[in-house]
Backbone bond lengths (Angstrom), bond angles and torsions (degrees), N, CA, C in turn:
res aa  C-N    CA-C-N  psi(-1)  N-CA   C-N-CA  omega(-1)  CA-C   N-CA-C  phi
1 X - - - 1.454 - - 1.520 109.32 -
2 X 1.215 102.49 159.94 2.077 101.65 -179.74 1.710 94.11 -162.30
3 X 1.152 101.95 123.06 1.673 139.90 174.45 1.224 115.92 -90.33
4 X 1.109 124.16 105.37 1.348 141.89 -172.18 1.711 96.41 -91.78
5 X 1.164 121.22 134.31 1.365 149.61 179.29 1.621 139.29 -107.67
6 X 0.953 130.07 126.39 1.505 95.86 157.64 1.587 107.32 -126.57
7 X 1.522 122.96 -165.73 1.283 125.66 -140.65 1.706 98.62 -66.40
8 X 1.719 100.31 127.99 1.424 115.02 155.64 1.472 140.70 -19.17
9 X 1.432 102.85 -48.14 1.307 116.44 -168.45 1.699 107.66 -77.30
10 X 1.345 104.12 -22.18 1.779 115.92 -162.30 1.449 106.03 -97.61
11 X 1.607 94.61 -77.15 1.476 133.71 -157.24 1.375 114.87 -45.86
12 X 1.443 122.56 67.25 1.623 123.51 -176.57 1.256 117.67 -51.34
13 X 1.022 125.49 -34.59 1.583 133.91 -172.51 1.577 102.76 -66.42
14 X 1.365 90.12 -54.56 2.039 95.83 -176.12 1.166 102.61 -47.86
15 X 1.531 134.37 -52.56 1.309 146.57 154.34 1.563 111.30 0.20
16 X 1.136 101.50 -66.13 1.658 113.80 -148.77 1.973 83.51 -82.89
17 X 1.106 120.51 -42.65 1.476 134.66 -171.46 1.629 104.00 -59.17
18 X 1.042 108.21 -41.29 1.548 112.42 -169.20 1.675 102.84 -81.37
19 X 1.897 107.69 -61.48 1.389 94.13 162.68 1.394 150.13 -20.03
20 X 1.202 100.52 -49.78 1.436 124.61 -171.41 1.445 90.02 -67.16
21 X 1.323 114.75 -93.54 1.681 119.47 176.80 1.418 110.11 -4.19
22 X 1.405 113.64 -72.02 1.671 117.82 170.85 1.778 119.46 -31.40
23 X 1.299 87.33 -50.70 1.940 91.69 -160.51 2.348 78.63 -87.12
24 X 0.900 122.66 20.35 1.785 119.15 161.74 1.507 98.55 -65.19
25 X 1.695 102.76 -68.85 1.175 115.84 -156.77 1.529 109.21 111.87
26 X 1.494 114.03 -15.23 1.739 110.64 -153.83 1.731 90.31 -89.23
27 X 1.168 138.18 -163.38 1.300 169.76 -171.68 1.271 103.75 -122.67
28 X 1.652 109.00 101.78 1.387 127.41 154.88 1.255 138.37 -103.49
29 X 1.051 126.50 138.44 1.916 102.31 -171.35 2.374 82.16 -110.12
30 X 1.203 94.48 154.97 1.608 137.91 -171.61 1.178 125.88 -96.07
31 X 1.521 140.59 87.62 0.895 165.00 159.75 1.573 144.81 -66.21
32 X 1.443 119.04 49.09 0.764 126.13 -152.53 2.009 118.33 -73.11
33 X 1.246 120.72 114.89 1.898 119.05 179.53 1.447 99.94 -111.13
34 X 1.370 91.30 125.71 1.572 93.64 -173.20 1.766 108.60 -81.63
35 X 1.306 100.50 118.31 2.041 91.88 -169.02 1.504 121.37 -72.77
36 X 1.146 103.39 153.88 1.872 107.83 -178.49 2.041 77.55 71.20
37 X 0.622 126.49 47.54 1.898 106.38 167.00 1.904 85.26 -96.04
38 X 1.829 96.13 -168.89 1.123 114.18 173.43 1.562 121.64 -54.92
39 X 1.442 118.17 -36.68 1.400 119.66 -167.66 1.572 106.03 -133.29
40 X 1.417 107.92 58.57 1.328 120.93 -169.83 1.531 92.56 -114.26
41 X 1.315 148.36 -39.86 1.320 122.57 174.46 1.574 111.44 -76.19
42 X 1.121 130.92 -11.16 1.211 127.66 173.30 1.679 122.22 -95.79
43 X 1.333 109.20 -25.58 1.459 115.54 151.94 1.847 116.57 -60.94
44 X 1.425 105.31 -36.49 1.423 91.66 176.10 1.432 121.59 -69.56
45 X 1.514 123.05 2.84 1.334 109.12 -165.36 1.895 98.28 -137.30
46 X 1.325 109.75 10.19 1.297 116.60 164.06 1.673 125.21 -123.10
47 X 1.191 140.16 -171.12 1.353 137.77 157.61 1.327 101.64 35.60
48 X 1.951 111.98 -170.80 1.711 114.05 -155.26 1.337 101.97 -43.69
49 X 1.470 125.97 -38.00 1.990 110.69 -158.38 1.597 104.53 -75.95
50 X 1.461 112.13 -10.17 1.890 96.24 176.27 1.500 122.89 -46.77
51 X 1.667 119.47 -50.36 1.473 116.56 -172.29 1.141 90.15 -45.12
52 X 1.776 131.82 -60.45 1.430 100.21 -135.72 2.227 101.88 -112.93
53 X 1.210 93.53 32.23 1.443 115.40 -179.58 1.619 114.86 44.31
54 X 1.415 112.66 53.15 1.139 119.65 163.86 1.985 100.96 107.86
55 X 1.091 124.44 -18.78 1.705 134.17 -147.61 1.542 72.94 -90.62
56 X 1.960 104.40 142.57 1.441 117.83 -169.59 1.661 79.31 -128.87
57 X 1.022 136.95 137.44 1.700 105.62 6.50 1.119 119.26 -92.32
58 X 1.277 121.21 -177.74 1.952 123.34 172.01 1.073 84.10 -151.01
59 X 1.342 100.62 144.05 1.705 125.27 169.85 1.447 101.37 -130.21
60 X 1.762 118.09 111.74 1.422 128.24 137.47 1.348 131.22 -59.37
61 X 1.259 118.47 137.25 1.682 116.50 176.18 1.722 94.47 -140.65
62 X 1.300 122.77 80.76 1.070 98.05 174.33 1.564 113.53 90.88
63 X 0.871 115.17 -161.41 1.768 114.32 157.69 1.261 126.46 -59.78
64 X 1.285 114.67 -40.71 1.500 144.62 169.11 1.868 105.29 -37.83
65 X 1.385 121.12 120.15 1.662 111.88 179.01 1.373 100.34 -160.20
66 X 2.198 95.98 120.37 1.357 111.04 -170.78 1.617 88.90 -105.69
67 X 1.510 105.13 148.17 1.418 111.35 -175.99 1.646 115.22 -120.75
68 X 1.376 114.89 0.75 1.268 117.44 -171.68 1.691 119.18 -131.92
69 X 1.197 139.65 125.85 1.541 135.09 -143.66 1.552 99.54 -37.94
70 X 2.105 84.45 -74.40 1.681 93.33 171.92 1.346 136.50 4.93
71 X 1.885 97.47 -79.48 0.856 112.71 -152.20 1.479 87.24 -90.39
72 X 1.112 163.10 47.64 1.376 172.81 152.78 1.762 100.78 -97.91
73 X 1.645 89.95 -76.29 2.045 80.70 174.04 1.260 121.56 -39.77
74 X 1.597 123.22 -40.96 1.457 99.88 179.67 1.623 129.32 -95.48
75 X 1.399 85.69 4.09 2.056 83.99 177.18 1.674 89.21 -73.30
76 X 1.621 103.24 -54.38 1.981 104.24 -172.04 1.530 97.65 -43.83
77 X 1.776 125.78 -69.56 1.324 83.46 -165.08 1.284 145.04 -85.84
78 X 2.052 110.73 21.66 1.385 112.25 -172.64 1.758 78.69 -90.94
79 X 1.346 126.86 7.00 1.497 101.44 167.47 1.631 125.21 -99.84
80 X 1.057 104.40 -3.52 1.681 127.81 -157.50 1.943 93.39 -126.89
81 X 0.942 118.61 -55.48 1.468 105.53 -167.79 1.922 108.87 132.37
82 X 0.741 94.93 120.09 1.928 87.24 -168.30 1.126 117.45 -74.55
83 X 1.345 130.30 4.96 1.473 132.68 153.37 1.396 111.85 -65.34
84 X 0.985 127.92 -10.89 1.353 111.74 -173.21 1.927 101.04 -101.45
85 X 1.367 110.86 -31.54 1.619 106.79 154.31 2.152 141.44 -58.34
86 X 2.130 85.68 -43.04 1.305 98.39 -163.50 1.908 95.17 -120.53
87 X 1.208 77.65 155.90 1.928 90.06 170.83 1.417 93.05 -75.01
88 X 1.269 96.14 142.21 1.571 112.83 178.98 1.696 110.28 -82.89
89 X 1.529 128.95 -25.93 1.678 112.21 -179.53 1.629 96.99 -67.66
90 X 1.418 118.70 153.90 1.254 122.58 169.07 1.096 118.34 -58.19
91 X 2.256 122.98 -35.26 1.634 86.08 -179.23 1.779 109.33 -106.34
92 X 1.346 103.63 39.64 1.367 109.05 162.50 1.192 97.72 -88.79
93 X 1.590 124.07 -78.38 1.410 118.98 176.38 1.524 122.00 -12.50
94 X 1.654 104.69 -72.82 0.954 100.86 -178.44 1.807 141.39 -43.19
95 X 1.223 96.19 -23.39 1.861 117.61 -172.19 1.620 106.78 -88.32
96 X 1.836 107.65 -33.99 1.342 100.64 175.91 1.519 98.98 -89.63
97 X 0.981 144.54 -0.73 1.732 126.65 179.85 1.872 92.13 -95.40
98 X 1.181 109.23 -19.06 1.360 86.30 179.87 1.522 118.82 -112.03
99 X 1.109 120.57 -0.28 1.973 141.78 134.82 1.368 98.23 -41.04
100 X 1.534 129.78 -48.28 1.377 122.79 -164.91 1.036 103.86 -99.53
101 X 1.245 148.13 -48.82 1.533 141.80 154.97 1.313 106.59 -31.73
102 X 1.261 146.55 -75.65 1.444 135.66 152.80 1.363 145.85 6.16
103 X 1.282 103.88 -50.00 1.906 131.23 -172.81 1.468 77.85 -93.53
104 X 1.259 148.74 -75.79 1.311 156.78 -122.45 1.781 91.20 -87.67
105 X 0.907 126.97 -28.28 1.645 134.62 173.48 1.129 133.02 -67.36
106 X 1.492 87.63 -60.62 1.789 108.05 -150.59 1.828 102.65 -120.89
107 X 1.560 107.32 -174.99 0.993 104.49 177.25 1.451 129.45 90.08
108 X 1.434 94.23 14.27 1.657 98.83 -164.98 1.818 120.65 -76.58
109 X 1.926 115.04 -11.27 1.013 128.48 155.20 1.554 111.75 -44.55
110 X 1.374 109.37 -59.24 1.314 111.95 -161.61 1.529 113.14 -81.41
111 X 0.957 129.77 -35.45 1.482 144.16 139.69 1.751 125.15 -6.52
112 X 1.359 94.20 -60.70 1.548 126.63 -161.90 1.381 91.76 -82.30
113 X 1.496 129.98 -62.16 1.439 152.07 -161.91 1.924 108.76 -73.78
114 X 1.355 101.70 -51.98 1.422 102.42 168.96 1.594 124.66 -121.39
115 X 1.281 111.74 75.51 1.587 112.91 169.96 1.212 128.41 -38.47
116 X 1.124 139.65 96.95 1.687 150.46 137.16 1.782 86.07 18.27
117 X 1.106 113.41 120.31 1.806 132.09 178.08 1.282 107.65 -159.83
118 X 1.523 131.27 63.71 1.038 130.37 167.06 1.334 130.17 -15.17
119 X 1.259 132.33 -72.45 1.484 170.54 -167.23 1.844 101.82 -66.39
120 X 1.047 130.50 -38.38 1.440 146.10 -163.09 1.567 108.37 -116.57
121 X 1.646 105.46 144.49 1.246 126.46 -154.51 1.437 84.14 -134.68
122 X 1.515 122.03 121.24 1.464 108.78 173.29 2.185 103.46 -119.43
123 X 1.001 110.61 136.59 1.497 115.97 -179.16 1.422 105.75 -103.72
124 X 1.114 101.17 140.22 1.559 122.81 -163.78 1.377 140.55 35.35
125 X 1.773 92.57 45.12 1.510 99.86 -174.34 1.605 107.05 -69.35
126 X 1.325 103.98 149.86 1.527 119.96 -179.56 1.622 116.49 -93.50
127 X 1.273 101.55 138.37 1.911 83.44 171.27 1.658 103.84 -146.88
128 X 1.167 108.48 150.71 1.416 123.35 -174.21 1.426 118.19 -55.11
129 X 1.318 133.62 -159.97 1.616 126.52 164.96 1.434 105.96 -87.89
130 X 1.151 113.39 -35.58 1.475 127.19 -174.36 1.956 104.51 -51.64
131 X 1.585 106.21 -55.54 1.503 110.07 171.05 1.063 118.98 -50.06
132 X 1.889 111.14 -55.63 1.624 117.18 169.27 1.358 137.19 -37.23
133 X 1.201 103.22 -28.28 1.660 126.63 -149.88 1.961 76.02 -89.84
134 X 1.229 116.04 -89.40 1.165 115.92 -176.03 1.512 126.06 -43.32
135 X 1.488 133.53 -5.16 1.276 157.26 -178.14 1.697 97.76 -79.59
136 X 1.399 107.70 -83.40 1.690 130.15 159.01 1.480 113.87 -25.35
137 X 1.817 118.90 -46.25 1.406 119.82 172.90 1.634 112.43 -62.05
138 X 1.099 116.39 -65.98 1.504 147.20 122.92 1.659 98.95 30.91
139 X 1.300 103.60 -92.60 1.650 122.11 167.05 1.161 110.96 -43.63
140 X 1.152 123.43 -53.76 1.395 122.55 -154.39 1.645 119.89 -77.39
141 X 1.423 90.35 -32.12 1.492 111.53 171.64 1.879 113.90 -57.23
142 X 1.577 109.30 -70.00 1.356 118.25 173.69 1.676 104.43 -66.10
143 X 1.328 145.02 -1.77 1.156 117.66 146.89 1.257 132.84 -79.40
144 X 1.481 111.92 -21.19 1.644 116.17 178.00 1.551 106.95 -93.33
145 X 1.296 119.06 5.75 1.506 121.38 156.71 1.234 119.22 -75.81
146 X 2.001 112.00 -66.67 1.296 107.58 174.96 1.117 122.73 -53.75
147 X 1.826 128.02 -27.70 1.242 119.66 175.63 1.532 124.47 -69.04
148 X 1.194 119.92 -44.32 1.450 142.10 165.69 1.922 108.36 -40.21
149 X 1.085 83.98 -79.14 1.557 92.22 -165.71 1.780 121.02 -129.08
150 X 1.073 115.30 -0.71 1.977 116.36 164.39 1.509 112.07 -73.41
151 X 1.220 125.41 26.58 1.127 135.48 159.96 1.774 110.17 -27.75
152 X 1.321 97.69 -65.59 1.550 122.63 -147.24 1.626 97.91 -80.56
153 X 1.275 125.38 -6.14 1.159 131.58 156.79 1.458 132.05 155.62
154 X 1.399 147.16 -117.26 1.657 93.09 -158.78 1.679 90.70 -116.91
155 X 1.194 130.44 -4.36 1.506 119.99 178.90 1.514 104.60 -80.01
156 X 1.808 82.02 -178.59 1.761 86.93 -173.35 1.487 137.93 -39.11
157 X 1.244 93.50 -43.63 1.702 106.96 178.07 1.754 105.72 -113.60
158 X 1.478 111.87 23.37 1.078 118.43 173.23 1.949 116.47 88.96
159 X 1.198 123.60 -65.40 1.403 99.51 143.24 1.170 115.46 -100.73
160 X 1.496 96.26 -164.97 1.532 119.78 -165.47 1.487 99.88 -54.63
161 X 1.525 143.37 137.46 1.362 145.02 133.73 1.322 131.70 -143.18
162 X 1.540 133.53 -164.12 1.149 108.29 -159.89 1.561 112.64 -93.26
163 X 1.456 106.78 10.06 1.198 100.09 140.80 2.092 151.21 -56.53
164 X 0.921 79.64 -24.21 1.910 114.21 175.71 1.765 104.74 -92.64
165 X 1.115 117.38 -36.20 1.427 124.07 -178.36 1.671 91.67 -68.86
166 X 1.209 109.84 -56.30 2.012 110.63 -167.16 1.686 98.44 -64.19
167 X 1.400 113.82 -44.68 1.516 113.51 -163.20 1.635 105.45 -85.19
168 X 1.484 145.73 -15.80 0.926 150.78 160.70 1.724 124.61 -25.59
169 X 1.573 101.77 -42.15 1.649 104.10 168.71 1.305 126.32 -87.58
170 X 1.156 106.81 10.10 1.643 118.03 -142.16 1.940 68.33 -137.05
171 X 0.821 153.38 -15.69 1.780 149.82 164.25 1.448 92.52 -86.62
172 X 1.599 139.82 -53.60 1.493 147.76 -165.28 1.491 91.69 -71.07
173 X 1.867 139.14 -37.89 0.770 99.20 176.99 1.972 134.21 -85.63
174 X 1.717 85.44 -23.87 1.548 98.04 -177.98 1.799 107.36 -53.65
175 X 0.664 123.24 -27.81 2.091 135.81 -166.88 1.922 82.65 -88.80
176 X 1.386 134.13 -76.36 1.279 127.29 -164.70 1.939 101.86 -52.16
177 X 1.297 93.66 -30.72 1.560 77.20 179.54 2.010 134.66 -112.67
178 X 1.458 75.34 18.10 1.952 90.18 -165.11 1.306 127.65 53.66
179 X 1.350 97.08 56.73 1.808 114.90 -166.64 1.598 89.50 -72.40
180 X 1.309 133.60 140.31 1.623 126.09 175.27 1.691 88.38 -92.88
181 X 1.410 113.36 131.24 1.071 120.64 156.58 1.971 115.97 -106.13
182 X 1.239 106.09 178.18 1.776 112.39 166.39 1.749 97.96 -82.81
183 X 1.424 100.18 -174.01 1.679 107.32 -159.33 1.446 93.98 -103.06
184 X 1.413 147.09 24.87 1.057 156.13 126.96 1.142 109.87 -61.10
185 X 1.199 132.87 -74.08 1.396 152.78 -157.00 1.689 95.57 -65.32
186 X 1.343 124.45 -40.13 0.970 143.03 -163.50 2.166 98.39 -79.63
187 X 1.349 93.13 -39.34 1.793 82.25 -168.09 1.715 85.81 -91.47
188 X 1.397 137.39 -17.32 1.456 117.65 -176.40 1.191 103.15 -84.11
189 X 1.554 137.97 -28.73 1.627 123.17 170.10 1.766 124.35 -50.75
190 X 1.758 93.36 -36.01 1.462 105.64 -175.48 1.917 114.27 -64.20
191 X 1.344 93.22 -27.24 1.426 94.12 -169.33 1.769 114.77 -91.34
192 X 1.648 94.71 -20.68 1.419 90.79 165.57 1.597 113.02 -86.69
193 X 1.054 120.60 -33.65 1.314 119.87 163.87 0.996 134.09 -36.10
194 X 1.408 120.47 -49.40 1.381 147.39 -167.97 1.585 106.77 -78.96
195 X 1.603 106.52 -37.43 1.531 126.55 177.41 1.696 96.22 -26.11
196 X 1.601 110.80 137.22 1.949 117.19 156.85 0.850 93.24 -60.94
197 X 1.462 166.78 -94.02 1.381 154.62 -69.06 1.648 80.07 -116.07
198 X 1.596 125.54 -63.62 1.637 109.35 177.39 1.467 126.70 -71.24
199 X 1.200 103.75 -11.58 1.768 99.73 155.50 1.491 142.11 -68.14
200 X 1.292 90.19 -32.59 1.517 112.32 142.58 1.070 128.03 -37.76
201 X 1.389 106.78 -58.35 1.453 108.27 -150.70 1.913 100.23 -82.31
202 X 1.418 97.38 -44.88 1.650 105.55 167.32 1.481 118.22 -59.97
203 X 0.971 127.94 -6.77 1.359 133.52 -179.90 1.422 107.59 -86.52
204 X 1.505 119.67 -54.49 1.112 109.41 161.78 1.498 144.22 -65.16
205 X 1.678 102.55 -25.35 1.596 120.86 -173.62 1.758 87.22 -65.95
206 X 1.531 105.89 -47.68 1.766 83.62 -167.20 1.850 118.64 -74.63
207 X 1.194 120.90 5.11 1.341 130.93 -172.53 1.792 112.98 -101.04
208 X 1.646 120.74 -9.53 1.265 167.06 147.44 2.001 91.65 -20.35
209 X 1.220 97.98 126.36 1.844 93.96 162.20 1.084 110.71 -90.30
210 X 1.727 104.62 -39.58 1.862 114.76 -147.55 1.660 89.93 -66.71
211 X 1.795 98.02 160.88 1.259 107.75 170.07 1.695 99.99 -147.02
212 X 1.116 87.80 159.83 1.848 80.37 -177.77 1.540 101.55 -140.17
213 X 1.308 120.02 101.70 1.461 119.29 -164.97 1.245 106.25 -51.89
214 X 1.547 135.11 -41.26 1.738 116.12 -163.97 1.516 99.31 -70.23
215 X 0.840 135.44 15.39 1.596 124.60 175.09 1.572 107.25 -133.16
216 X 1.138 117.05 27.70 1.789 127.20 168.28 1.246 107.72 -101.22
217 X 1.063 133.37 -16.50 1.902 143.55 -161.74 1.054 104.14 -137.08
218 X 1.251 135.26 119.75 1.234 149.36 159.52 1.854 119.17 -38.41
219 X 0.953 120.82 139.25 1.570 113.00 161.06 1.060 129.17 -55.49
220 X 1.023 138.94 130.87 1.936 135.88 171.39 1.444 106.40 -107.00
């Protein structure tokens, strides 16, 4: 398999794309296109990025090519077994497929307003009600998880799943931007943070040249 990417420091989606791959278990090889680069509108419309017209991530398997996070988690886990993505009680399942249907939707205030900036710490960023509103959803969501069902240990549904894979950029952004969370919110960022697979991934985003100014400054 080979996972097409784009830049570390930004690229939330690649994020969630690469995760996933990780929590497979299978052997992927890593592909990193740095986006907005020099030959980024013409990469989108030739070679691997044509299927999905430039949109990172893409996952090859063969002939086989998934172009959208989503839809990445579920080819991996109709290849692996979906326990290793979803909590197995039904209304765990049920709460994390629709936590992830959610993130994968919505949210486009907060999105727009705070760009995924690995590398950068911003102090006293401001955000509208519109950001808030989705911040508060945000919260509200991972508290009736950990309360519900993270029993079994410290992520959403207690381990790692693809619930944590969707909410992972959305932890990179609250820390880049000094989102105040409660002391829940506060010990589930640490543990995804802390996660190998996202240490990784920050390890490399900060070792990264490219920079892409519209995503250094916050929206106002």
């Amino acid at each position: 398999m080979k996972l097409i990417i784009g830049n570390k420091n930004y690229s939330s989606w690649s994020l969630r794309g690469w995760l996933a791959c990780k929590q497979s278990g299978l052997h992927f090889e890593e592909l990193t296109v740095p986006i907005y680069g020099d030959d980024w509108d013409q990469r989108k419309i030739e070679g691997e990025l044509a299927p999905s017209h430039g949109k990172v991530p893409i996952l090859w398997d063969g002939e086989a090519v998934v172009w959208d996070s989503l839809a990445i988690v579920d080819y991996l886990a109709d290849k692996v077994g979906r326990d290793r993505f979803w909590p197995k009680p039904d209304d765990a399942r049920a709460m994390a497929r629709s936590m992830v249907a959610e993130m994968h939707s919505s949210y486009l205030p907060l999105r727009r307003s705070l760009p995924m900036n690995v590398r950068a710490r911003v102090e006293g960023a401001q955000v509208d009600d519109e950001v808030r509103g989705d911040i508060v959803r945000i919260l509200t969501l991972w508290a009736e998880a950990r309360a519900r069902f993270g029993g079994g240990g410290p992520f959403l549904f207690g381990t790692f799943s693809a619930a944590d894979v969707f909410y992972a950029p959305v932890v990179s952004r609250f820390l880049t931007y000094g989102v105040g969370v409660p002391g829940f919110a506060q010990a589930y960022m640490q543990a995804v943070w802390e996660h190998e697979w996202m240490q990784q991934w920050v390890s490399a985003a900060e070792s990264e040249d490219w920079v892409i100014e519209q995503f250094e400054v916050p929206a106002t």
